[in-house]
PDB file of N, CA, C and O in Angstrom:
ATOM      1  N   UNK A   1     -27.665  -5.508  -9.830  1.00  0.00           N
ATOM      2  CA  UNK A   1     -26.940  -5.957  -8.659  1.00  0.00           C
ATOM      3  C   UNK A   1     -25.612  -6.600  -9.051  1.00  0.00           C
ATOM      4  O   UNK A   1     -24.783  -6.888  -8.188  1.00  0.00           O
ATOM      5  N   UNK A   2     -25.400  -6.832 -10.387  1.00  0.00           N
ATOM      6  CA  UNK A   2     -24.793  -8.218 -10.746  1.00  0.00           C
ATOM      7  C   UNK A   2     -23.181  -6.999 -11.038  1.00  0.00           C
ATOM      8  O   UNK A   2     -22.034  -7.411 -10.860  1.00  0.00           O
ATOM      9  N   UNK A   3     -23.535  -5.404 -11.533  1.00  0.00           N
ATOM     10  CA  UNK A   3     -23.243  -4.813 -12.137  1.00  0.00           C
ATOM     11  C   UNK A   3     -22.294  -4.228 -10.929  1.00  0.00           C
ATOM     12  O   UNK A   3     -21.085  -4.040 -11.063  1.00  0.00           O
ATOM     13  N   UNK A   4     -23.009  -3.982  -9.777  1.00  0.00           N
ATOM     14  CA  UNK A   4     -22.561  -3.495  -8.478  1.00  0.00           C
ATOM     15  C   UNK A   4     -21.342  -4.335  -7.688  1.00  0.00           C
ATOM     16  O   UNK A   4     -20.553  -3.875  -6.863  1.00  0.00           O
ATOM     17  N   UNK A   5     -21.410  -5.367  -8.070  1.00  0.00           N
ATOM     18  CA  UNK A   5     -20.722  -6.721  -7.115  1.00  0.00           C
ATOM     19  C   UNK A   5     -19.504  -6.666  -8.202  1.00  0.00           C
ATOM     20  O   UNK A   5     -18.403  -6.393  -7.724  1.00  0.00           O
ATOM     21  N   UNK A   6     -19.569  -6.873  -9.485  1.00  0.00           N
ATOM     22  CA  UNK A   6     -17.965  -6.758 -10.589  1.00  0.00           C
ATOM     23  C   UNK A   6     -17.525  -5.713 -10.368  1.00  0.00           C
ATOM     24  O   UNK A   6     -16.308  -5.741 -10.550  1.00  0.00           O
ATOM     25  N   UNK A   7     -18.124  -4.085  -9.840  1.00  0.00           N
ATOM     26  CA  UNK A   7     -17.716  -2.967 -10.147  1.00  0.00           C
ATOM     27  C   UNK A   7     -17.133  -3.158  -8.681  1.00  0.00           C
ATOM     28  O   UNK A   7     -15.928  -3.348  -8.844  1.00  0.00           O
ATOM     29  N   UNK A   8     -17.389  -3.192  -7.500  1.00  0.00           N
ATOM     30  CA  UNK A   8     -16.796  -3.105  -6.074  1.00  0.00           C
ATOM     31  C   UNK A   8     -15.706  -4.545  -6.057  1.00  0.00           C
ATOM     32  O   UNK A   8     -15.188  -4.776  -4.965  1.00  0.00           O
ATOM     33  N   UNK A   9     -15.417  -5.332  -7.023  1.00  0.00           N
ATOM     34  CA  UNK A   9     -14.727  -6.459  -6.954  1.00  0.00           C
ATOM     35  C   UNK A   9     -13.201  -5.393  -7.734  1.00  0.00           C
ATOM     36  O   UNK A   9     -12.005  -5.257  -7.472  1.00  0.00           O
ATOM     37  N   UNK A  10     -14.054  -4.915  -8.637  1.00  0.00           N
ATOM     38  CA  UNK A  10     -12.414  -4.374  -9.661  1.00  0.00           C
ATOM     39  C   UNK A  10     -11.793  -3.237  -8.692  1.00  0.00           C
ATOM     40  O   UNK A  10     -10.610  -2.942  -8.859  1.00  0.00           O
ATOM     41  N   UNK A  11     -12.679  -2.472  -7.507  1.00  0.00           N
ATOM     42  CA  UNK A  11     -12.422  -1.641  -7.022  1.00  0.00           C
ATOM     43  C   UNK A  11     -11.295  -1.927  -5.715  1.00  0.00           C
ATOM     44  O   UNK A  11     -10.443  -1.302  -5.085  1.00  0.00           O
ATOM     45  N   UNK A  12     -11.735  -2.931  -5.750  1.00  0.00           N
ATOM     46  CA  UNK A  12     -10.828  -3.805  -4.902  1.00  0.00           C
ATOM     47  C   UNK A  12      -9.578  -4.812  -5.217  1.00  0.00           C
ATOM     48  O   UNK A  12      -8.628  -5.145  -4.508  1.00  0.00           O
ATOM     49  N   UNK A  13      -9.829  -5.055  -6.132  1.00  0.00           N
ATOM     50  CA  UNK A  13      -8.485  -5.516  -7.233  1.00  0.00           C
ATOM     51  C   UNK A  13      -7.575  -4.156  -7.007  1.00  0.00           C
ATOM     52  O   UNK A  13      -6.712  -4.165  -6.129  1.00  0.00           O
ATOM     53  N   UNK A  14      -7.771  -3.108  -7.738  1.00  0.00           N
ATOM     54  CA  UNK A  14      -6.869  -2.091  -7.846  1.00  0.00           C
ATOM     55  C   UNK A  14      -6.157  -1.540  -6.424  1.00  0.00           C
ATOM     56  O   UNK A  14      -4.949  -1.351  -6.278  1.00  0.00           O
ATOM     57  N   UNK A  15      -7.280  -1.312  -5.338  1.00  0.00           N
ATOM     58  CA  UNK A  15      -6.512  -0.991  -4.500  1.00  0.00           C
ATOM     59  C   UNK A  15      -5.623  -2.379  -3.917  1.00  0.00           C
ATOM     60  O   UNK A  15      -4.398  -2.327  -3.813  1.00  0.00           O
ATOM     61  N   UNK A  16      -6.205  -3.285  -3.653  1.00  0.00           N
ATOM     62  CA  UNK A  16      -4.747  -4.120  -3.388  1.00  0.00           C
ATOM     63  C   UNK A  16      -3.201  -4.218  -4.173  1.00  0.00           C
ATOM     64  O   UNK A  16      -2.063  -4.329  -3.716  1.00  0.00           O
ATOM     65  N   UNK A  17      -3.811  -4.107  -5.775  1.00  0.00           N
ATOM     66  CA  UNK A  17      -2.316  -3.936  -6.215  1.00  0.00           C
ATOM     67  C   UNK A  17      -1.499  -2.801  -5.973  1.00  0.00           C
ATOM     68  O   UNK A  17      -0.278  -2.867  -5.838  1.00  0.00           O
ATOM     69  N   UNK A  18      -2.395  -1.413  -5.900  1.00  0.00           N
ATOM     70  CA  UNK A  18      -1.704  -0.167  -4.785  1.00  0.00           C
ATOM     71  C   UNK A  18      -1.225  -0.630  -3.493  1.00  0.00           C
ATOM     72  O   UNK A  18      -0.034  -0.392  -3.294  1.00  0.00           O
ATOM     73  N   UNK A  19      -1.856  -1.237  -2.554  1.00  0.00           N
ATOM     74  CA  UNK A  19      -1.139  -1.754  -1.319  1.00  0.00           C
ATOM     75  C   UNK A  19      -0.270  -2.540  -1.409  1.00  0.00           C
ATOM     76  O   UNK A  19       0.670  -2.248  -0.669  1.00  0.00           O
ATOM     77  N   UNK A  20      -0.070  -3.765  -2.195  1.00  0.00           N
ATOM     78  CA  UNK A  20       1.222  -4.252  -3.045  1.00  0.00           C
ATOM     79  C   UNK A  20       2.280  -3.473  -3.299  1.00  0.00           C
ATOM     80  O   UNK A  20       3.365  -3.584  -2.729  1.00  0.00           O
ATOM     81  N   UNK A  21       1.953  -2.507  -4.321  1.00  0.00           N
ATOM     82  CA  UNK A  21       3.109  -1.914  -4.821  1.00  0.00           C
ATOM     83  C   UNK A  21       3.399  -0.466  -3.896  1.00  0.00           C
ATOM     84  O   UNK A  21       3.896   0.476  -4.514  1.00  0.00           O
ATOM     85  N   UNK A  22       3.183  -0.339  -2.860  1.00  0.00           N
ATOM     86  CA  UNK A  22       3.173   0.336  -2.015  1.00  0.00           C
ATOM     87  C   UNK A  22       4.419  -0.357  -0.640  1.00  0.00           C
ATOM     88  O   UNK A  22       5.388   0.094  -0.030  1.00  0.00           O
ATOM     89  N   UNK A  23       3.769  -1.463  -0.676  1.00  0.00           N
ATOM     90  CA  UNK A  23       4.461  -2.377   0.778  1.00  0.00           C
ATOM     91  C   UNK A  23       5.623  -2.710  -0.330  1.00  0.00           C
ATOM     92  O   UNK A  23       6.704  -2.767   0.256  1.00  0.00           O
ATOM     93  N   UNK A  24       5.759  -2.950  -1.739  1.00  0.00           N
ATOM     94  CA  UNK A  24       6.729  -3.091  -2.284  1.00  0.00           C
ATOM     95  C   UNK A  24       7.670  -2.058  -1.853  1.00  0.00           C
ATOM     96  O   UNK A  24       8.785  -2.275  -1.378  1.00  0.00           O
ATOM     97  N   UNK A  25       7.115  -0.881  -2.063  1.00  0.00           N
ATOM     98  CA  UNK A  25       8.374   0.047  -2.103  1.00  0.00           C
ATOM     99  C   UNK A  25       9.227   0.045  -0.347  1.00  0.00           C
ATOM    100  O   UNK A  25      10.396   0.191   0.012  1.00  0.00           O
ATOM    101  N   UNK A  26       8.100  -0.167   0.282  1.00  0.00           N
ATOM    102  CA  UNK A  26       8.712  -0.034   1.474  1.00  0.00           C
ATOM    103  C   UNK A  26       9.799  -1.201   1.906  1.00  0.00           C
ATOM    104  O   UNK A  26      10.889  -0.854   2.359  1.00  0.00           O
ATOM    105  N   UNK A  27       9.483  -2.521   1.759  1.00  0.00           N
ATOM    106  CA  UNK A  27      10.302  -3.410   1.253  1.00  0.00           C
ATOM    107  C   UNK A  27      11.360  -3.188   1.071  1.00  0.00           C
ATOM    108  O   UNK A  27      12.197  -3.750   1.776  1.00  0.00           O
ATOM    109  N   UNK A  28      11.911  -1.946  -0.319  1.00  0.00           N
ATOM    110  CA  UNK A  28      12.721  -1.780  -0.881  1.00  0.00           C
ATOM    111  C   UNK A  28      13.739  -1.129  -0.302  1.00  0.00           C
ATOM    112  O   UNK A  28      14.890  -1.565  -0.252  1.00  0.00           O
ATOM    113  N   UNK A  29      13.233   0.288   0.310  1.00  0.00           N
ATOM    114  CA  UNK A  29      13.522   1.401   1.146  1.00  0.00           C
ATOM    115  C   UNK A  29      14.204   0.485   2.966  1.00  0.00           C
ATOM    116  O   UNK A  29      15.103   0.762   3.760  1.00  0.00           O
ATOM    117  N   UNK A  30      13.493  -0.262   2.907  1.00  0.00           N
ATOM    118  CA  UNK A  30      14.624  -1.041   3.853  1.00  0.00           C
ATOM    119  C   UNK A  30      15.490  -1.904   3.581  1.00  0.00           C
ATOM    120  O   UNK A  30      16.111  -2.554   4.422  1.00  0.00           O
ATOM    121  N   UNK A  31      15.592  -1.975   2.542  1.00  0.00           N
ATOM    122  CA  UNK A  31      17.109  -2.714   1.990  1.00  0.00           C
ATOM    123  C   UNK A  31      16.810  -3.815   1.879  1.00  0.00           C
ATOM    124  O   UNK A  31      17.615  -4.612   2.361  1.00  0.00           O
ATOM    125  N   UNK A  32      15.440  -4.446   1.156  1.00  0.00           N
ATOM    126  CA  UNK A  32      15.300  -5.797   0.893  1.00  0.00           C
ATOM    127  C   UNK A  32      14.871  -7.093   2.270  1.00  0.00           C
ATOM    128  O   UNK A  32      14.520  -8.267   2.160  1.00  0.00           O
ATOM    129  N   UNK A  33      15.121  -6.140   3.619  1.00  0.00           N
ATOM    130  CA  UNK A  33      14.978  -6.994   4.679  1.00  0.00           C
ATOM    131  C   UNK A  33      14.084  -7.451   4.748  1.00  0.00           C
ATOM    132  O   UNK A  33      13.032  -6.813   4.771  1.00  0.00           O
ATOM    133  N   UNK A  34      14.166  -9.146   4.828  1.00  0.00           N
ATOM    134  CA  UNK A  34      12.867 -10.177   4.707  1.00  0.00           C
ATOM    135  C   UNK A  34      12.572 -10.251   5.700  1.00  0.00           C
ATOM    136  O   UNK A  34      13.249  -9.766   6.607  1.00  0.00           O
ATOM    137  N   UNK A  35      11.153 -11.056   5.949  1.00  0.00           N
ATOM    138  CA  UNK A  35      10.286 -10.973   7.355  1.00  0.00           C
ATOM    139  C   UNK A  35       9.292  -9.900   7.867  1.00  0.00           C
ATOM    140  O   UNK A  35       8.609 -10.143   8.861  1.00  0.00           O
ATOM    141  N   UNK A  36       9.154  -8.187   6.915  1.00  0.00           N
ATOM    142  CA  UNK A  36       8.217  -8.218   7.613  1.00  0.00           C
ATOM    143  C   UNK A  36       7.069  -7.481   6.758  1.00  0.00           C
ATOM    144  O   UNK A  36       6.736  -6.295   6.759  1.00  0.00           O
ATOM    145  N   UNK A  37       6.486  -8.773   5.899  1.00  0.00           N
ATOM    146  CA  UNK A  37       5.670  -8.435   5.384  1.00  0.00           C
ATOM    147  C   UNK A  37       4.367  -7.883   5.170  1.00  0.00           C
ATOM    148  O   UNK A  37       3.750  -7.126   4.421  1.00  0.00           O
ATOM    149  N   UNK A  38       4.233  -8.629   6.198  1.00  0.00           N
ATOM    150  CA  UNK A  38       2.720  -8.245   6.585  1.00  0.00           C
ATOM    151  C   UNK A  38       2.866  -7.121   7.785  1.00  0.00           C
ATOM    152  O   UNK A  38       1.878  -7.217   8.514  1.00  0.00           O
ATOM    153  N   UNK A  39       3.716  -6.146   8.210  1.00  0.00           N
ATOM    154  CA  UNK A  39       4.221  -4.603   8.717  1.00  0.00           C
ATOM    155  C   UNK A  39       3.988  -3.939   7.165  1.00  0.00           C
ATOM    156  O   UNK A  39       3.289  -2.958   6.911  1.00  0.00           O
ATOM    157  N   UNK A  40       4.512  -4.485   6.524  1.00  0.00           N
ATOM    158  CA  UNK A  40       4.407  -3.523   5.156  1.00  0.00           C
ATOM    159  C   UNK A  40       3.299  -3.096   4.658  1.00  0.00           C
ATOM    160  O   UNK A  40       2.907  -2.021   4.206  1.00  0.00           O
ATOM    161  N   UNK A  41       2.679  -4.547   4.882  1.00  0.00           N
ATOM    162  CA  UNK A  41       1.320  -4.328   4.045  1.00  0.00           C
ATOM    163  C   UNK A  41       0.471  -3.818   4.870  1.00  0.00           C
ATOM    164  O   UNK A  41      -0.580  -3.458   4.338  1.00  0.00           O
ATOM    165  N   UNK A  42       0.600  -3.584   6.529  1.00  0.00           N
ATOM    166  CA  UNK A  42      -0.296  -3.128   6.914  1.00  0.00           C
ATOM    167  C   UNK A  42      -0.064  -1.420   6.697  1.00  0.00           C
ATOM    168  O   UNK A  42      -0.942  -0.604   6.415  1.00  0.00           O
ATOM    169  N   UNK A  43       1.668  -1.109   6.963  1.00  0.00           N
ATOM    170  CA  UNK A  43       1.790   0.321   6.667  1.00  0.00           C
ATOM    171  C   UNK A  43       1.096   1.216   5.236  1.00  0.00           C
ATOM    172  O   UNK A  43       0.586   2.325   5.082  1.00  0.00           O
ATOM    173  N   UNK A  44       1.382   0.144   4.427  1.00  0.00           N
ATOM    174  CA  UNK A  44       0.585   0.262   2.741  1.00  0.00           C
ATOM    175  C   UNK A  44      -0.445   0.807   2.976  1.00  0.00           C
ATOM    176  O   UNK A  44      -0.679   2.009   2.852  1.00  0.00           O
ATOM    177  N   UNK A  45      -1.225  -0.103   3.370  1.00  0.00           N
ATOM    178  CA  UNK A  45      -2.458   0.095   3.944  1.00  0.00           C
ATOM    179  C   UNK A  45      -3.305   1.157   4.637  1.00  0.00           C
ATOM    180  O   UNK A  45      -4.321   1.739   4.255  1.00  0.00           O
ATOM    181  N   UNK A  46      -2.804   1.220   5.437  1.00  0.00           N
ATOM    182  CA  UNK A  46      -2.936   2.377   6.560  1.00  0.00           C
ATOM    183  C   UNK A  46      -2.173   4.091   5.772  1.00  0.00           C
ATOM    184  O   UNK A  46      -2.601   5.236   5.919  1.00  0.00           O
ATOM    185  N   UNK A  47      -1.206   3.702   5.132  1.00  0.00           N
ATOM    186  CA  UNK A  47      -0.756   5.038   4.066  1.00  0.00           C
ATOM    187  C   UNK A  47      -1.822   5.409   3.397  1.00  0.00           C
ATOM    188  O   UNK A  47      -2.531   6.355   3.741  1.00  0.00           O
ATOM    189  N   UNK A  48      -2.026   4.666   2.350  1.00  0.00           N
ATOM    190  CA  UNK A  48      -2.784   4.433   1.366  1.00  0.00           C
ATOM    191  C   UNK A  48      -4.235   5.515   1.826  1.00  0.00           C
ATOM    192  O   UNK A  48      -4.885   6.326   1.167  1.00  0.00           O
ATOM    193  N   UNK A  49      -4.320   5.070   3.194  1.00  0.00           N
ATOM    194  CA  UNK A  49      -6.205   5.635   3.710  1.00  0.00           C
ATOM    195  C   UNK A  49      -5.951   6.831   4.205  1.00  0.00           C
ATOM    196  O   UNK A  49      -6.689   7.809   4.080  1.00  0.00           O
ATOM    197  N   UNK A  50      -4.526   6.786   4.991  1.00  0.00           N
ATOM    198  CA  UNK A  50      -4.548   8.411   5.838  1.00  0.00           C
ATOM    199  C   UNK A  50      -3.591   9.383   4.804  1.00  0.00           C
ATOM    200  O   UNK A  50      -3.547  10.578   5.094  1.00  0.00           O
ATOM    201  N   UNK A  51      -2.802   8.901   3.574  1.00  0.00           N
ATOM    202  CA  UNK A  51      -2.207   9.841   2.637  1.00  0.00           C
ATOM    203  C   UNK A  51      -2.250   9.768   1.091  1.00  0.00           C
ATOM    204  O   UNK A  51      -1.341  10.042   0.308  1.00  0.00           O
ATOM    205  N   UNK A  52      -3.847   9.223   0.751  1.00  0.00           N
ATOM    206  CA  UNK A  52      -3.924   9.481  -0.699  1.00  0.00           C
ATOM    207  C   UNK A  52      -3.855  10.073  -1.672  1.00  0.00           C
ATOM    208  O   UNK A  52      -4.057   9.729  -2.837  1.00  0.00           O
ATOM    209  N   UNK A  53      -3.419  11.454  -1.026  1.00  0.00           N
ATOM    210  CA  UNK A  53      -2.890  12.268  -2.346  1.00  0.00           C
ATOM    211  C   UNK A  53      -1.720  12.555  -2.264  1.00  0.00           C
ATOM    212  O   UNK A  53      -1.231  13.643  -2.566  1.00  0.00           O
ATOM    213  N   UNK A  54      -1.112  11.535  -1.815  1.00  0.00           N
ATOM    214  CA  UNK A  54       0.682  11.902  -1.635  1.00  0.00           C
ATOM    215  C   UNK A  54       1.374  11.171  -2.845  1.00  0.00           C
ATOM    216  O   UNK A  54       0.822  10.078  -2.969  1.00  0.00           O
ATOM    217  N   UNK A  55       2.064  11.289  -3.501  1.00  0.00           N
ATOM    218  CA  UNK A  55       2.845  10.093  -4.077  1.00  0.00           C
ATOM    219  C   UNK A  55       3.437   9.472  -3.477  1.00  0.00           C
ATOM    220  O   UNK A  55       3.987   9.738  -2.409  1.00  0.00           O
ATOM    221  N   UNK A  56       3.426   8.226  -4.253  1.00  0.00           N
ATOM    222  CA  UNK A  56       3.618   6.790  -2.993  1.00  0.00           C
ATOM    223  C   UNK A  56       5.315   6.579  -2.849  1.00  0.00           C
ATOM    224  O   UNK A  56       5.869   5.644  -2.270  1.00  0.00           O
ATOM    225  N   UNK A  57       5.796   7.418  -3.363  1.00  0.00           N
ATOM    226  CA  UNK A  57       7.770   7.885  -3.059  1.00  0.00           C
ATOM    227  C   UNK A  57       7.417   8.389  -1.777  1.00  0.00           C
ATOM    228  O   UNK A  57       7.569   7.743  -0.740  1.00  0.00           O
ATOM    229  N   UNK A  58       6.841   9.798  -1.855  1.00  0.00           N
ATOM    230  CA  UNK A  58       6.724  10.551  -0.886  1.00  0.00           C
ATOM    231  C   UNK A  58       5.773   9.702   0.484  1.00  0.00           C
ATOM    232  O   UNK A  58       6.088  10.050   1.622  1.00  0.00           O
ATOM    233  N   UNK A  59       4.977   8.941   0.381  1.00  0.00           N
ATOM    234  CA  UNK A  59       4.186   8.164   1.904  1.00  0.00           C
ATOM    235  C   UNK A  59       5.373   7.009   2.071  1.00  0.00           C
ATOM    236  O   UNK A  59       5.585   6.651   3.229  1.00  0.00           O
ATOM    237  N   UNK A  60       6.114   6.433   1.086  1.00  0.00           N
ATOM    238  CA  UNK A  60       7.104   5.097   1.420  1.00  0.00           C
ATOM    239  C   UNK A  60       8.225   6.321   2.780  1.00  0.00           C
ATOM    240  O   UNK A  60       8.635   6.170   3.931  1.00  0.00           O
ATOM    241  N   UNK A  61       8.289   7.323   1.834  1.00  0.00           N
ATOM    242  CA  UNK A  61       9.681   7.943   2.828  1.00  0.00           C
ATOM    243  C   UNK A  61       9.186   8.645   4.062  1.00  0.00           C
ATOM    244  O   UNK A  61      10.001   8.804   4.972  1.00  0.00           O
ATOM    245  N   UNK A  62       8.368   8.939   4.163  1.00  0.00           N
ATOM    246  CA  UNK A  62       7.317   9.549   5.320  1.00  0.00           C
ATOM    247  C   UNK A  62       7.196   8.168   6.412  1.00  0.00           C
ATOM    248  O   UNK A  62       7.565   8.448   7.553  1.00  0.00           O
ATOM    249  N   UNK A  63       6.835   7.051   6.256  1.00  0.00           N
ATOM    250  CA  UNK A  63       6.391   6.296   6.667  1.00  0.00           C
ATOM    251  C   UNK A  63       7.854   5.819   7.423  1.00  0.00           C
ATOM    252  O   UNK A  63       7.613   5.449   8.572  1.00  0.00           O
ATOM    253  N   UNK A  64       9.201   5.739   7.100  1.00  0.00           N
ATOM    254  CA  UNK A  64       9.961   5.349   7.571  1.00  0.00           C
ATOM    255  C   UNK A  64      11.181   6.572   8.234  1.00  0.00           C
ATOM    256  O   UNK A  64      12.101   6.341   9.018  1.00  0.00           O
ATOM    257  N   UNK A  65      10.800   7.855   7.619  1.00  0.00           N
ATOM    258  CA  UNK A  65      10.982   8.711   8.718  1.00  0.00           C
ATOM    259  C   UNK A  65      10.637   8.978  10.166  1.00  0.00           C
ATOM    260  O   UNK A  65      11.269   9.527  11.069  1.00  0.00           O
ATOM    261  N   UNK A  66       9.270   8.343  10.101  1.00  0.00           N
ATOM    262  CA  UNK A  66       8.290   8.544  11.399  1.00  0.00           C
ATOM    263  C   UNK A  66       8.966   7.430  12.344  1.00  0.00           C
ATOM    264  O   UNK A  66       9.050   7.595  13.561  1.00  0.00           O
ATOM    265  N   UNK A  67       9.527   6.076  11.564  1.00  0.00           N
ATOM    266  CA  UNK A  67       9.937   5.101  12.715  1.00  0.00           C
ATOM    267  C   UNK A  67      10.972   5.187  13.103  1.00  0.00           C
ATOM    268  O   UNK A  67      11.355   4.447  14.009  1.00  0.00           O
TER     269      UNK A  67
END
């Protein structure tokens, strides 16, 4: 059990630093504009689940084409 709980903990480590460096890029792609972080991280997020086999260039520029 002990084995199950570290393994779904690291699994979850990783994808947050993907949603990080994900809402990073988007961040970026808008020119540094502060304030809306937690839009980012939810777009990250929400990328991340509905376009995982995209490269995350290709879901950052997708994601802000659509808006």
């Amino acid at each position: 059990m002990e084995h199950q709980i570290s393994e779904a903990s690291k699994v979850s480590k990783e994808l947050q630093q993907q949603i990080a460096q994900l809402a990073f890029q988007l961040y970026e792609a808008r020119g540094r504009e502060d304030g809306h972080d937690i839009e980012d991280w939810l777009r990250a997020e929400a990328a991340l689940q509905r376009d995982a086999i995209l490269p995350r260039a290709s879901v950052a520029a997708a994601i802000y084409e659509d808006s």
